[in-house]
C-alpha positions as CSV (number, residue, x, y, z in Angstrom):
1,X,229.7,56.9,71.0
2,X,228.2,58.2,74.1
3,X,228.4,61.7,75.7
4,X,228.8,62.0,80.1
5,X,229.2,66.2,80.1
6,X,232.0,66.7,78.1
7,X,233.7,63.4,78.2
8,X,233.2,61.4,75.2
9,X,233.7,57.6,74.9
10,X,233.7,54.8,72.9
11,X,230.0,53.1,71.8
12,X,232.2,49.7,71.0
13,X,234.5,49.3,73.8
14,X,233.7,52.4,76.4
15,X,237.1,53.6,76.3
16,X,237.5,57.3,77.1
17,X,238.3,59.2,73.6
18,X,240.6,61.9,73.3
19,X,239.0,65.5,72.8
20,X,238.3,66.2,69.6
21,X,240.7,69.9,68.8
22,X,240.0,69.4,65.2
23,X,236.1,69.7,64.9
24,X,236.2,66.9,62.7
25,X,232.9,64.8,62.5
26,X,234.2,62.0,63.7
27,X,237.0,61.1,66.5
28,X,238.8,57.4,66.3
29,X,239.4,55.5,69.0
30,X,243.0,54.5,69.8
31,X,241.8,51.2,71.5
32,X,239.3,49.5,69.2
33,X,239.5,51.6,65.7
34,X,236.2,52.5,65.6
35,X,234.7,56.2,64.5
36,X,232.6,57.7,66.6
37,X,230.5,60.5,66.0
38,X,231.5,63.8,67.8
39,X,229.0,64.9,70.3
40,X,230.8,66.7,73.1
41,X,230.3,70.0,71.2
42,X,227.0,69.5,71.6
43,X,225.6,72.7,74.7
44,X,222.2,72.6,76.0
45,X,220.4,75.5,77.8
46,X,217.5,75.2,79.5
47,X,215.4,78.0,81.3
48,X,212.1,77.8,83.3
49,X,210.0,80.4,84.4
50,X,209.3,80.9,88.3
51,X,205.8,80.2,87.4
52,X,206.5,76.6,86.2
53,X,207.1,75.1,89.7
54,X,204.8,77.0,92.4
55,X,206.0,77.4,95.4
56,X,204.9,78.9,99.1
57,X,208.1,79.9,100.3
58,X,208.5,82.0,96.6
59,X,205.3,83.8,97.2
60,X,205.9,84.6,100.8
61,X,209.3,86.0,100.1
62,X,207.4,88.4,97.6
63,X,205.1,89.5,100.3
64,X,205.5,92.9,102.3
65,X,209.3,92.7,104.0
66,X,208.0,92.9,107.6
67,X,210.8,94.6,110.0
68,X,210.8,94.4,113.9
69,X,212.6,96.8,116.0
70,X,215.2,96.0,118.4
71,X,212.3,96.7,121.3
72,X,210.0,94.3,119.6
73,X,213.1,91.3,119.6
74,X,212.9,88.9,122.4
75,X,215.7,87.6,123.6
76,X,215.7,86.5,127.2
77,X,213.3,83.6,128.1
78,X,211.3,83.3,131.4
79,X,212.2,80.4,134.4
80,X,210.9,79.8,137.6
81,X,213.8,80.6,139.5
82,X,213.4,82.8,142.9
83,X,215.8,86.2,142.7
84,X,217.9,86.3,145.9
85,X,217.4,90.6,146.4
86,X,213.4,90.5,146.0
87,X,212.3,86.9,146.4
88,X,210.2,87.6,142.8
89,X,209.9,84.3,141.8
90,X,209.9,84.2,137.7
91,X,213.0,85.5,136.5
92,X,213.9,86.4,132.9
93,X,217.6,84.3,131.1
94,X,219.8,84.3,128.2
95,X,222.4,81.7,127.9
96,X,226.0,82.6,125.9
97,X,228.7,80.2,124.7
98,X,231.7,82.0,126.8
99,X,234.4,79.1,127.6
100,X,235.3,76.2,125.1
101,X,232.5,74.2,123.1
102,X,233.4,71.5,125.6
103,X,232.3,73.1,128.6
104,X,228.6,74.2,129.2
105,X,227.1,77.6,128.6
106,X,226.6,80.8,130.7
107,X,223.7,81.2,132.1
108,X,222.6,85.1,132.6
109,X,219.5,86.2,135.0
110,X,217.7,89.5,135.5
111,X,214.7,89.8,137.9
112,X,212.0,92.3,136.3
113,X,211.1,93.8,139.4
114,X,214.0,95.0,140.9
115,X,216.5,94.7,138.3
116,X,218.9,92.4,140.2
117,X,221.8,90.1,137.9
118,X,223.5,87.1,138.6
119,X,224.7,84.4,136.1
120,X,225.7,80.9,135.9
121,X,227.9,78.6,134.7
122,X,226.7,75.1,133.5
């Protein structure tokens, strides 16, 4: 007989055998005749320590939690792109997801020096 997980089948003809309610040492199969031993009640544990398989990403993650502020987060990047109020020409953008998937995104600008905001849409 031979054990998948909890299925148990036949070791003669491979026929899947009934589950065993009984406890009996053996089950019989209903195809072939032959008694099989009972192995499905058969439960292994296993257990490893984090030691056993090193890892950098474990280690790192049991390092000092560092947290940033919301002043410290950057979210806009910097383009080229000449503001139309100040002629600065490097302007900071975000872009945002504001219409369907199948349309582009929204682009929004802000100029540093004067503050100035425009957007558009791709």
């Amino acid at each position: 007989m031979a054990a998948i997980g909890s299925l148990v089948f036949c070791t003669d003809c491979g026929n899947l055998l009934e589950a065993n309610t009984g406890r009996k040492a053996h089950i019989l199969c209903d195809v072939c005749g032959t008694k099989n031993k009972d192995s499905s009640s058969k439960v292994v544990v296993t257990a490893s320590k984090p030691s056993a398989f090193p890892s950098t990403l474990r280690t790192k993650l049991r390092s000092d939690v560092q947290e940033v502020s919301e002043a410290e987060k950057q979210t806009d990047a910097t383009i080229k792109e000449t503001c139309a109020k100040c002629g600065c020409e490097e302007v900071r953008y975000y872009t945002q997801q504001l219409r369907s998937a199948d349309e582009g995104s929204t682009v929004f600008y802000t100029c540093p020096q004067c503050g100035n905001k425009w957007n558009t849409n791709n």
